[in-house]
DOMARDREN-102676 format. One record per residue (C-alpha): residue in one letter; x, y, z. Coordinates in nm, 4 decimals. Layout:
<sites>
<'A',<X,Y,Z>>
...
</sites>
This chain:
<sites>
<'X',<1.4483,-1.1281,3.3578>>
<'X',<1.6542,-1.0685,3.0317>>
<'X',<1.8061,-0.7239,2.9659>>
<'X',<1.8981,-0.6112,2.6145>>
<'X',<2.0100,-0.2801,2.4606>>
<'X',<1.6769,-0.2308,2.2808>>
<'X',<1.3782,-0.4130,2.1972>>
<'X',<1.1818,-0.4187,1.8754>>
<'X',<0.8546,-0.5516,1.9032>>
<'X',<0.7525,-0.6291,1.5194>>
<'X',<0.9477,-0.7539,1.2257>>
<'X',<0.8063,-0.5785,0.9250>>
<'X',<1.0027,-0.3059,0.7237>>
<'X',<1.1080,-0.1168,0.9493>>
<'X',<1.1971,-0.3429,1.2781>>
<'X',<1.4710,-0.6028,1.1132>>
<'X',<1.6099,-0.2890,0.9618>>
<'X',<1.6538,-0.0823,1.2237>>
<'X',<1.7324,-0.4436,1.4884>>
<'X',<2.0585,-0.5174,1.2232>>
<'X',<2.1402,-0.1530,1.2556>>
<'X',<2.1863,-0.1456,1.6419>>
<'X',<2.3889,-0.4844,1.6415>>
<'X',<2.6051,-0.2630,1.3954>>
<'X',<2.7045,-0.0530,1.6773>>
<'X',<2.7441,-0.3426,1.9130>>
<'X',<2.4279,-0.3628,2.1128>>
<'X',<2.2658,-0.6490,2.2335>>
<'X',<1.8715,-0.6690,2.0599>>
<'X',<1.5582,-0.9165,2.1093>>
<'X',<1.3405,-0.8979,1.7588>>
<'X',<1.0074,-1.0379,1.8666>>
<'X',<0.7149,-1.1373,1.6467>>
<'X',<0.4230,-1.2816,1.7131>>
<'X',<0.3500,-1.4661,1.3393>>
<'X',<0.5966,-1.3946,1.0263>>
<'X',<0.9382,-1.1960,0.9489>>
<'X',<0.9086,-0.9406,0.7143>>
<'X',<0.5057,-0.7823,0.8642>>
<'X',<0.2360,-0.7419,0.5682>>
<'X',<0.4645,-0.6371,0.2615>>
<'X',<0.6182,-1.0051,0.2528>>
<'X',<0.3601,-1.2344,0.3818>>
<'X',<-0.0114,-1.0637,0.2695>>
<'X',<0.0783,-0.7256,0.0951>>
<'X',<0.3153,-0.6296,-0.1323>>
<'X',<0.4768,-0.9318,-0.2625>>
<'X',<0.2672,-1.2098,-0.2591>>
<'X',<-0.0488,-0.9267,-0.4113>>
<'X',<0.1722,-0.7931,-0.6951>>
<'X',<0.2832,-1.1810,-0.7946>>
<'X',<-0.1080,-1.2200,-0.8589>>
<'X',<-0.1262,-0.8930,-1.0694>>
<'X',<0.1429,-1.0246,-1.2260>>
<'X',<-0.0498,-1.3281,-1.3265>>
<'X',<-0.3194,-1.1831,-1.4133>>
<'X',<-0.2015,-0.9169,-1.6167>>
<'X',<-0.0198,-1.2188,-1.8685>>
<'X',<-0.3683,-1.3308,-1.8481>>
<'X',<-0.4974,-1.0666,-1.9997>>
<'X',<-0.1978,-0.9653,-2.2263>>
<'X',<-0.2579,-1.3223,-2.3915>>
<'X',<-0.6564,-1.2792,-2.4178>>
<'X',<-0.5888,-0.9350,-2.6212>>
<'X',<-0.2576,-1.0972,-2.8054>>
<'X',<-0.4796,-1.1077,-3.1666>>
<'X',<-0.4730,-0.7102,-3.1227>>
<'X',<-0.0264,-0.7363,-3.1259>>
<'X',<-0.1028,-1.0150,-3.4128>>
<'X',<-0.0137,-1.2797,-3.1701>>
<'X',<-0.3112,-1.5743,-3.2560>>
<'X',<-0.3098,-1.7817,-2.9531>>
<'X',<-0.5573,-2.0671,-3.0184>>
<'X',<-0.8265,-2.1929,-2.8273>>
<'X',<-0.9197,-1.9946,-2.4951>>
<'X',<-0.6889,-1.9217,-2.2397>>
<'X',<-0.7142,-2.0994,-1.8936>>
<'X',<-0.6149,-1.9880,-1.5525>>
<'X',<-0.4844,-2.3031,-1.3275>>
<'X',<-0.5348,-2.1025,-0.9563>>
<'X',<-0.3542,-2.3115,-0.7822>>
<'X',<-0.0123,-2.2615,-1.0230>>
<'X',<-0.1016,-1.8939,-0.9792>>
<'X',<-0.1495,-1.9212,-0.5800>>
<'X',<0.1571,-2.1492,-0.5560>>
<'X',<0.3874,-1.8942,-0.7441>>
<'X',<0.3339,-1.6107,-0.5373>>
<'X',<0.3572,-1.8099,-0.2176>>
<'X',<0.6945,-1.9360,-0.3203>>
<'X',<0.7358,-1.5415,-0.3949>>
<'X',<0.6698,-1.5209,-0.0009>>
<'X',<0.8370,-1.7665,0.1410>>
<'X',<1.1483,-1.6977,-0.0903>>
<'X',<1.1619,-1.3464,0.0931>>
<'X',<1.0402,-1.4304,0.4369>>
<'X',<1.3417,-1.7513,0.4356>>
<'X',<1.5780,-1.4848,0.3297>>
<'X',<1.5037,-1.2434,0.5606>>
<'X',<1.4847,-1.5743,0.8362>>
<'X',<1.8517,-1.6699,0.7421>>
<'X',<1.9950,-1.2865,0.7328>>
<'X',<1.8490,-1.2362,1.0568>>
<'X',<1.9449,-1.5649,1.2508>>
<'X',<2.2811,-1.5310,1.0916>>
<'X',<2.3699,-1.2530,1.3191>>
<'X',<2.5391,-1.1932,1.6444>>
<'X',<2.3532,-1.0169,1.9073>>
<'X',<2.0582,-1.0482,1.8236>>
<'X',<1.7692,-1.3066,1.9651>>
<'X',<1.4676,-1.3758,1.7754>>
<'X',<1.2030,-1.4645,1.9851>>
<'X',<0.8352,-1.5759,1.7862>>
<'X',<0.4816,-1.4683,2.0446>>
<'X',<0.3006,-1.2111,2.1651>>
<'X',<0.4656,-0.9514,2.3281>>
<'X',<0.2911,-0.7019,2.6068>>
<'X',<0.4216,-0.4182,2.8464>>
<'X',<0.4661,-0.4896,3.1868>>
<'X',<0.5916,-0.0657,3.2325>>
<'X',<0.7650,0.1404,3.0278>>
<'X',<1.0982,-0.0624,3.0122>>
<'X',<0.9711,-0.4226,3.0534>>
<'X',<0.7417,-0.6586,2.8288>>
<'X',<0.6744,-1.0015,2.8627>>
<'X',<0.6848,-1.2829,2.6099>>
<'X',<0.6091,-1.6663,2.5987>>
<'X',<0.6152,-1.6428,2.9671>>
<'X',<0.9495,-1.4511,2.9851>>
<'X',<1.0377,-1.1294,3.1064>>
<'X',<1.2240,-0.8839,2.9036>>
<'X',<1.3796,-0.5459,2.9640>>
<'X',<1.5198,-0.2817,2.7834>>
<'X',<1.6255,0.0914,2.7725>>
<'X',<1.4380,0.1328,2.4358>>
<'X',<1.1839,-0.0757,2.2482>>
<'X',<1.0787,0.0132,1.8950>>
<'X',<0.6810,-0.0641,1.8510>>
<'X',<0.6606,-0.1986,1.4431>>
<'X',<0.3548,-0.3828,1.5160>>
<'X',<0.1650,-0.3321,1.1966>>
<'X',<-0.2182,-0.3419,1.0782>>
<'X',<-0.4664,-0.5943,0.9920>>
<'X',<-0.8261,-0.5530,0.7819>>
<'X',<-1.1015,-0.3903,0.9742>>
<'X',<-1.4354,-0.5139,0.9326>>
<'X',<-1.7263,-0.2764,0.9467>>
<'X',<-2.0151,-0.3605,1.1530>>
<'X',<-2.2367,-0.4699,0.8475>>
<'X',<-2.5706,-0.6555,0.8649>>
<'X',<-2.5192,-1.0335,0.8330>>
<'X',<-2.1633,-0.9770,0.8233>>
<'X',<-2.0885,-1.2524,1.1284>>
<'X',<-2.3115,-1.4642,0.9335>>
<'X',<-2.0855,-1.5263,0.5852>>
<'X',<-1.7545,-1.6615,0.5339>>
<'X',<-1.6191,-1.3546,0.4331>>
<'X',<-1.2513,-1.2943,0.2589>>
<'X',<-1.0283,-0.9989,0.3780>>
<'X',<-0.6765,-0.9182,0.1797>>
<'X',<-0.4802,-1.1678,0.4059>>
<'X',<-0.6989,-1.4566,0.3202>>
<'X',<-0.8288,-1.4217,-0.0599>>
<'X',<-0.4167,-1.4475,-0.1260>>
<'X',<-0.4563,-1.8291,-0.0655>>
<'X',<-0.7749,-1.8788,-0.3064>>
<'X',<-0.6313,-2.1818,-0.5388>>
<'X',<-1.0016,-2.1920,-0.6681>>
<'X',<-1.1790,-1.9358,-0.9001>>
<'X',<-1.4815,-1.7129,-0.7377>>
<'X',<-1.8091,-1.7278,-1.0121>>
<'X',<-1.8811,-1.3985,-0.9162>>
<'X',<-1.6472,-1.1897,-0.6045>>
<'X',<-1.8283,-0.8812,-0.4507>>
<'X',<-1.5775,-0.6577,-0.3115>>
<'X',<-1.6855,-0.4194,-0.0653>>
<'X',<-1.4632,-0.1257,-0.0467>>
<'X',<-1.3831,0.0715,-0.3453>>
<'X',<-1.0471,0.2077,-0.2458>>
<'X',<-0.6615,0.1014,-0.3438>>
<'X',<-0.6667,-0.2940,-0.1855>>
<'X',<-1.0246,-0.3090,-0.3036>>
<'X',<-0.9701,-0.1838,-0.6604>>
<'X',<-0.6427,-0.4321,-0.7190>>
<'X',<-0.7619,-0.7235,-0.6350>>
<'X',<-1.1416,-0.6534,-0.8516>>
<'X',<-0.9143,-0.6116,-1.1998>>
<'X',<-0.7217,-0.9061,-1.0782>>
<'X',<-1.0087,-1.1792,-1.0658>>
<'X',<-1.1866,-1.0110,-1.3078>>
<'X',<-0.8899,-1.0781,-1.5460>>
<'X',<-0.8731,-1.3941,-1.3977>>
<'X',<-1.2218,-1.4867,-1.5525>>
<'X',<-1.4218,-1.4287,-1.2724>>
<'X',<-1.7591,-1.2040,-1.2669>>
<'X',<-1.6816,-0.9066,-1.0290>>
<'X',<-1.8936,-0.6469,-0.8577>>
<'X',<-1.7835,-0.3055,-0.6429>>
<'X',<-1.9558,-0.1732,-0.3881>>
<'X',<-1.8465,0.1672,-0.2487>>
<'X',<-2.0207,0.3764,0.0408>>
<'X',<-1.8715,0.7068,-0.1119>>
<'X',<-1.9528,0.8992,-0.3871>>
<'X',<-1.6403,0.7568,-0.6014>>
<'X',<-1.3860,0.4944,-0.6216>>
<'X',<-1.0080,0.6220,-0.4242>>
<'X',<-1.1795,0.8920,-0.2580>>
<'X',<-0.8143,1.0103,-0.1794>>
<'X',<-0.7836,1.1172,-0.5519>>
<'X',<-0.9119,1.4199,-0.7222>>
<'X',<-1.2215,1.3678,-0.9047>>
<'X',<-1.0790,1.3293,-1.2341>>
<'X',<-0.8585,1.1000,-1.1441>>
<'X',<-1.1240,0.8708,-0.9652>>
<'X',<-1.3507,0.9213,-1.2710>>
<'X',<-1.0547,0.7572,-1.4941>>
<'X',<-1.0196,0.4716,-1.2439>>
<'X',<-1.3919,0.3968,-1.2879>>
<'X',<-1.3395,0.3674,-1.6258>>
<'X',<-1.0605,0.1677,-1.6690>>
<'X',<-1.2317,-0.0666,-1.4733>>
<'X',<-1.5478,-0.0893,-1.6104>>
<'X',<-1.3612,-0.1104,-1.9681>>
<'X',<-1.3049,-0.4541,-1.8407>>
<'X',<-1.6389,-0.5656,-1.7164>>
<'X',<-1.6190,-0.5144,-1.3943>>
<'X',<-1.9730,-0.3664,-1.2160>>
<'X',<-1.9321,-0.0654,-0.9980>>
<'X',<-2.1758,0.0579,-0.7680>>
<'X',<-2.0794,0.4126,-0.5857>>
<'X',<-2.2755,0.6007,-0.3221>>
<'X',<-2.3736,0.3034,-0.1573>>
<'X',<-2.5908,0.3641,0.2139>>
<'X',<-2.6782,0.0282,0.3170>>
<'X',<-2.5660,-0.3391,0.2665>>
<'X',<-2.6774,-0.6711,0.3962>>
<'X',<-2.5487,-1.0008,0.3771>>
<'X',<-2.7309,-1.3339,0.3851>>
<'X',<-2.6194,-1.7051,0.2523>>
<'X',<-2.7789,-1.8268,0.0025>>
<'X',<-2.8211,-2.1913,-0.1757>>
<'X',<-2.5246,-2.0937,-0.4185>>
<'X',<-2.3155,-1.8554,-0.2061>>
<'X',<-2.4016,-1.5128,-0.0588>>
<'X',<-2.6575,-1.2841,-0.1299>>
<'X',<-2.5295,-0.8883,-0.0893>>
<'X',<-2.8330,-0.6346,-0.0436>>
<'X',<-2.7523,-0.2662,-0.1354>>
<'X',<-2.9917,0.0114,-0.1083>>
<'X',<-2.9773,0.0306,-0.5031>>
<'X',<-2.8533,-0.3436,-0.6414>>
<'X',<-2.8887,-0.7239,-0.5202>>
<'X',<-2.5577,-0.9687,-0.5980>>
<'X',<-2.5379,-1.3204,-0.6460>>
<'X',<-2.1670,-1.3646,-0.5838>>
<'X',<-1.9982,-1.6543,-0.4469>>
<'X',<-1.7154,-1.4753,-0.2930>>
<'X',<-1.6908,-1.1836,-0.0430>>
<'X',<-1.4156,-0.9808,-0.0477>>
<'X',<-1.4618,-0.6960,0.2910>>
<'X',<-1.1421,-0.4323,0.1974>>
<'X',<-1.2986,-0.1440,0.3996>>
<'X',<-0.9637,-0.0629,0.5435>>
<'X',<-0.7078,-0.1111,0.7640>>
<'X',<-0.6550,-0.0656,1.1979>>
<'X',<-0.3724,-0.0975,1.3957>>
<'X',<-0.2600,-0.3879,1.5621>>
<'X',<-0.2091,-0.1771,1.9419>>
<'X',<-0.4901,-0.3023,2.1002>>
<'X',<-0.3336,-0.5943,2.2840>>
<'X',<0.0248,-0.3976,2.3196>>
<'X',<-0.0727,-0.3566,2.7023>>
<'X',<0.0181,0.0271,2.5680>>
<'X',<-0.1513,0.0992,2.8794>>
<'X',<0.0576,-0.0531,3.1412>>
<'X',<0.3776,0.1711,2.9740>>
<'X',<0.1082,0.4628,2.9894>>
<'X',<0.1450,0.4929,2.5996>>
<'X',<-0.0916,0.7188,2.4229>>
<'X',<-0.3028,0.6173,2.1006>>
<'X',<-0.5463,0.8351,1.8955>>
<'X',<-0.9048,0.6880,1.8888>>
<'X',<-0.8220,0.4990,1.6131>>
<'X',<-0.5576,0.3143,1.7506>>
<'X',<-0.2630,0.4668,1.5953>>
<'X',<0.0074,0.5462,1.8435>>
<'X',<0.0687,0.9201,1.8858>>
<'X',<0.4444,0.9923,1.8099>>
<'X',<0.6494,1.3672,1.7567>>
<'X',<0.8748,1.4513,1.4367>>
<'X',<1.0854,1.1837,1.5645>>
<'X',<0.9023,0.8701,1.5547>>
<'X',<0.8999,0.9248,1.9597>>
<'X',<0.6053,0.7903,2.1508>>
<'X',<0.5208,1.0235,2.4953>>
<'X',<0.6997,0.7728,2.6876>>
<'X',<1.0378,0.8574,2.6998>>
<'X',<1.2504,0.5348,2.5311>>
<'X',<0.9713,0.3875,2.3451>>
<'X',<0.9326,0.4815,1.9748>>
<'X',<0.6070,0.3768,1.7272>>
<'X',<0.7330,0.2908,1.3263>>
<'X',<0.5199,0.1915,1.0508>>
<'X',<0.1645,0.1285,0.9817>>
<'X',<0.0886,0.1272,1.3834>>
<'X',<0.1744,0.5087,1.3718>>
<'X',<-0.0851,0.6254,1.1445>>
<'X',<0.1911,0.8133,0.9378>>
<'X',<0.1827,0.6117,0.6239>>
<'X',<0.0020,0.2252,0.5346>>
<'X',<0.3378,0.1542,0.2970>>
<'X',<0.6137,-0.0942,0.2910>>
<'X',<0.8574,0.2376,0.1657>>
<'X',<0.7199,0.4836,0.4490>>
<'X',<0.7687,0.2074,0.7347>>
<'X',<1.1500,0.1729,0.5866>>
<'X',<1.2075,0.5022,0.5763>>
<'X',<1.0932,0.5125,0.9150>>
<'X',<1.3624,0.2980,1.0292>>
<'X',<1.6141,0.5817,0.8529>>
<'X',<1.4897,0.8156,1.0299>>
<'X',<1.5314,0.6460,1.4004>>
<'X',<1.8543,0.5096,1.3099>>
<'X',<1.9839,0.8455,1.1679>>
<'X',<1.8857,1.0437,1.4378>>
<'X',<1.9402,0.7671,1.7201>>
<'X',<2.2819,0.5824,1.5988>>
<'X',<2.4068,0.8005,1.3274>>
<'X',<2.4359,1.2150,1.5003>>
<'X',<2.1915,1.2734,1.2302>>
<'X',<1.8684,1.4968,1.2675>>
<'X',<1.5914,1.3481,1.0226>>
<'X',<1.2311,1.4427,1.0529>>
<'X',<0.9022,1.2563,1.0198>>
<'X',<0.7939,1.5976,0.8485>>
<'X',<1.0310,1.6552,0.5717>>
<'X',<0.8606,1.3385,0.4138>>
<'X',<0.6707,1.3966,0.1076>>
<'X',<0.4193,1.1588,0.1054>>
<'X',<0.4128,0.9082,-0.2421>>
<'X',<0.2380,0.5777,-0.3376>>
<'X',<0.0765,0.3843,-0.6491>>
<'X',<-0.2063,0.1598,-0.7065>>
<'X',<-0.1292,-0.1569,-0.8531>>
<'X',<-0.4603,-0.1255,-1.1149>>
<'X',<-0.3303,-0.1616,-1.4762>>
<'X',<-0.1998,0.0902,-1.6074>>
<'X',<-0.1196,0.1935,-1.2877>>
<'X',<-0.1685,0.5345,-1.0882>>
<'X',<0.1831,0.6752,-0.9488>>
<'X',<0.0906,0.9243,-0.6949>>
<'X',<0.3412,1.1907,-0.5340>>
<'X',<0.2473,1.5111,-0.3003>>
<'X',<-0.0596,1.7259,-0.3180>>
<'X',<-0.3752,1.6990,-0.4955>>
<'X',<-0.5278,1.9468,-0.6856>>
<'X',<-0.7569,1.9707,-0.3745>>
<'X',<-0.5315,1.9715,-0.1315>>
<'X',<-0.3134,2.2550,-0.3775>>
<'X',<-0.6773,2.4797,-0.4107>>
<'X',<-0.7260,2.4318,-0.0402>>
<'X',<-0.3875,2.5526,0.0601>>
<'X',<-0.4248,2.8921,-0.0522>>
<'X',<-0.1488,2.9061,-0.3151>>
<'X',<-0.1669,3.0329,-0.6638>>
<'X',<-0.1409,2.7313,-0.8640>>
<'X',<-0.0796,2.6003,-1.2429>>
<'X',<-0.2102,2.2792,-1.3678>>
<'X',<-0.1432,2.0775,-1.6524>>
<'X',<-0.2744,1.7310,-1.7802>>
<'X',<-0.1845,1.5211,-2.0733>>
<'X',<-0.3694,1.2167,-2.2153>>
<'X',<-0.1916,0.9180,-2.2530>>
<'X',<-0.3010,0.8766,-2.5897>>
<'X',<-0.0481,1.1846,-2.7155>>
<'X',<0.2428,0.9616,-2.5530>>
<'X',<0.4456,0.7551,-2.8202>>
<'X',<0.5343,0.4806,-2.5879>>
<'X',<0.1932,0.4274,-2.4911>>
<'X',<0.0598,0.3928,-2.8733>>
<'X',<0.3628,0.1486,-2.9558>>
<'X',<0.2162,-0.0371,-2.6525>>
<'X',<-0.1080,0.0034,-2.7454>>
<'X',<-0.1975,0.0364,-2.3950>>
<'X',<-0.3442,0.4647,-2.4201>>
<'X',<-0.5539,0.4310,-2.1059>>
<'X',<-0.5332,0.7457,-1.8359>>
<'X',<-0.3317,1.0876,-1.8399>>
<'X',<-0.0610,1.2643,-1.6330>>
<'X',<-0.1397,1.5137,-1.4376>>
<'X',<0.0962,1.7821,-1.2257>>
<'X',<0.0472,2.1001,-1.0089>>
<'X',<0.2735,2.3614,-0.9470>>
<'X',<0.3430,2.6802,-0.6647>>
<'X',<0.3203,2.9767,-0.9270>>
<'X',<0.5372,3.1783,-0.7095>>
<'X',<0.7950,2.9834,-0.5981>>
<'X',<0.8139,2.7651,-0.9176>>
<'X',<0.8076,2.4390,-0.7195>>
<'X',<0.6353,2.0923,-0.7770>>
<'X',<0.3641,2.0637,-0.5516>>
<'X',<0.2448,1.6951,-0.6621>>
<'X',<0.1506,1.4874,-0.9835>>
<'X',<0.0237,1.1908,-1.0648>>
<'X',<0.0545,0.9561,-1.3550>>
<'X',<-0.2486,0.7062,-1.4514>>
<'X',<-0.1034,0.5107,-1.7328>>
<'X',<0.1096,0.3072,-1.8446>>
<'X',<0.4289,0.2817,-1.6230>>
<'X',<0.2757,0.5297,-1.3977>>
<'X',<0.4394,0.4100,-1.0554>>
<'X',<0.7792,0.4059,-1.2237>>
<'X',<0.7738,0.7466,-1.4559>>
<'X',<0.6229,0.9263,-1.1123>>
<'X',<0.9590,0.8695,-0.9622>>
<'X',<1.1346,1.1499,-1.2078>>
<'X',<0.8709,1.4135,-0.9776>>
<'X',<0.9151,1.2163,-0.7051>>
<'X',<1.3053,1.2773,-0.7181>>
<'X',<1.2908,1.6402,-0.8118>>
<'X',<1.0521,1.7438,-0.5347>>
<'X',<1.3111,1.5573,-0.2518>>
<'X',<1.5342,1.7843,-0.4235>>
<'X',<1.3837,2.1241,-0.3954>>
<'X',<1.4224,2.1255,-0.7862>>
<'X',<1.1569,2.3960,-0.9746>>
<'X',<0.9759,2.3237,-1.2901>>
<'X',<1.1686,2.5410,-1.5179>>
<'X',<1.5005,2.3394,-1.4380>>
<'X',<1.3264,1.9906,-1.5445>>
<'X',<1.2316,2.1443,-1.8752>>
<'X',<1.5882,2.1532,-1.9778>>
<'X',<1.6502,1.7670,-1.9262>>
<'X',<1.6786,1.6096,-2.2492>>
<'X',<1.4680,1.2886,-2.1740>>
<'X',<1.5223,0.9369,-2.3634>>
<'X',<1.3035,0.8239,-2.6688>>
<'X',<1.0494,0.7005,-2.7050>>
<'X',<0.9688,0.6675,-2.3396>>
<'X',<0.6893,0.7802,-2.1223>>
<'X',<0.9062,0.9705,-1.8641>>
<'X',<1.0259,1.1774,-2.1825>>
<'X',<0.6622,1.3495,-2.1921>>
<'X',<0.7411,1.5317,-1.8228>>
<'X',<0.9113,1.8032,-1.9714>>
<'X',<0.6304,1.8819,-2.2175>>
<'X',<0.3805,1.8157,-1.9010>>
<'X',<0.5659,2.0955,-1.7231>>
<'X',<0.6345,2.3314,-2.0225>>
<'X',<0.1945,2.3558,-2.0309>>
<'X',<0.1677,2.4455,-1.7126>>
<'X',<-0.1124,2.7160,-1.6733>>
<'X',<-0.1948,2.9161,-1.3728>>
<'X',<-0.6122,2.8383,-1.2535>>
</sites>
């Protein structure tokens, strides 16, 4: 048996972090994984899926060129597998970096398999035995797939396999009408393929509030793309061509299946229960305002806690064990105020509450909304698509959350995101003289029109 200071089972944002951290402060660590450094974000999420935006949105920048009287002649072709090689050297650029920072260290040992509890202080590995006084659980997710009729019988894609596509789809159904779903449908269908949506709910991000959703929906079908909402059943079967999907309301000839239904944690083969470990019933390990699992030494961070699907809440994770473990430091899990963006174009920046969530809570609130299309940026861009949107506490004058569908939406959201960390009211941010012309400059005249509802 090997004994370390701590184990982390997982390399993904947080575990590498929070692994170089601890060898900061002299301990001995084992980093185990069972596939790839650097978890989703590096390998099948954030870097390799936002090189393919990329691509596609110069795609579509060139089709539209005329408009910016740029005259491009001829039509413009996609080569897939230049496009599929250029975000895999994206990939392995990060996931070699992260390789060599790692392995460049002392005290640490990087072991690649599948790791599983023996008890509370021990796992086992490749046949080893290892032991430790803490082990830090960053095991990730991975796609569900729902129990759909013919499902077993296609050769479906999920997120972590349509990345390697070096060929076009004629026509990609994607079944799941939330934020992975929604990206990669305005990506092919920029690419030049034909693309269809199929969504169980009523609207597309279901998470959003209905105007939001509704400008989604329209963005997207600006571009072609064929959305079908409120869908009860649907069927798969092969067909001479491809796949046949069945919907209560429609019947697809695609050639491609896309399933983006969502995502599950990858605890069920943890052996959680030999370290008596506790999980919700959907997998997600139960942890307090610490990141602390009910077993005393063993702590849950990113996705596999069910506190956050994100490459930035998994890292901040890792500040908050470190800071409270190694540093004297008391951080919460609680004090975090949940943000994110979907990578459509223009994108949506997200931060806080929704007006929902704002209604729901009780609070006297004030709204306000903008249009795009009254930003100066956005005109000189020619790119007027969306609005902003933010909600406010009446009485205490703070931000309560905001989002941004437009152009530079996940960047300008930042400017809310930084003044709600910082306890900041609305009045204050009305002073700041903003740059011009930028988008960002329009949140002081966003907050100046707040109106109570």
């Amino acid at each position: 048996m090997k004994s370390f200071d701590a184990i982390v089972i997982g390399a993904g944002q947080a575990g590498p972090f929070l692994a170089a951290r601890m060898i900061e402060k002299g301990m001995k660590v084992a980093l185990i994984e069972r596939k790839f450094l650097g978890g989703t974000c590096v390998n099948a999420g954030c870097m390799p899926t936002k090189t393919l935006v990329a691509s596609a949105r110069a795609a579509h920048v060139a089709r539209n060129g005329a408009t910016y009287g740029v005259t491009i002649p001829g039509e413009i072709a996609i080569d897939m597998k230049v496009v599929r090689a250029r975000a895999e050297t994206v990939t392995m650029n990060a996931r070699n970096g992260l390789i060599g920072w790692l392995t460049g260290m002392e005290g640490i040992t990087v072991i690649y398999g599948h790791a599983r509890f023996e008890d509370p202080k021990t796992v086992s590995v490749n046949g080893e035995t290892l032991t430790a006084p803490r082990i830090f659980l960053n095991v990730g997710a991975r796609p569900v797939i729902p129990e759909l009729s013919g499902v077993n019988d296609i050769d479906y894609l999920t997120s972590t396999s349509i990345i390697h596509l070096d060929t076009l789809p004629r026509h990609l159904a994607v079944i799941g009408g939330s934020y992975i779903g929604l990206e990669f449908a305005q990506m092919y269908r920029r690419f030049g393929a034909e693309v269809s949506v199929i969504e169980h709910g009523p609207k597309l991000a279901s998470r959003e509030d209905e105007d939001i959703s509704d400008a989604i929906a329209d963005v997207l079908r600006s571009e072609g793309i064929d959305i079908h909402t409120g869908v009860s059943d649907i069927a798969f079967a092969r067909s001479s061509d491809g796949i046949t999907v069945a919907t209560d309301s429609a019947r697809i000839d695609a050639s491609h299946v896309l399933i983006a239904t969502g995502r599950k944690p990858n605890t069920d083969d943890l052996g959680l229960d030999a370290a008596g470990v506790i999980t919700d019933k959907h997998g997600y390990i139960t942890v307090d305002d610490k990141l602390a699992t009910n077993v005393e030494g063993i702590w849950a961070l990113g996705d596999c806690n069910g506190h956050g699907a994100f490459t930035h809440t998994s890292y901040n994770d890792f500040e908050i064990a470190a800071a409270n473990l190694l540093d004297g430091d008391d951080r919460n899990l609680s004090s975090r105020i949940p943000a994110y963006a979907l990578y459509i174009d223009p994108p949506l920046g997200r931060v806080g509450m929704t007006e929902k969530q704002a209604r729901a809570s009780g609070r006297k609130i004030m709204i306000s909304t903008r249009p795009m299309s009254r930003v100066g940026r956005a005109n000189e861009r020619g790119e007027t698509k969306g609005f902003m949107k933010v909600i406010a506490d009446a009485e205490t004058k703070k931000i309560l959350g905001a989002a941004i569908l437009g152009i530079e939406g996940d960047e300008v959201i930042h400017g809310i995101i930084d003044a709600m960390n910082a306890g900041t009211t609305y009045p204050a941010l009305q002073w700041s003289v903003p740059i011009h012309p930028t988008v960002s400059e329009l949140i002081p005249t966003l907050l100046g029109d707040l109106k109570p509802v």
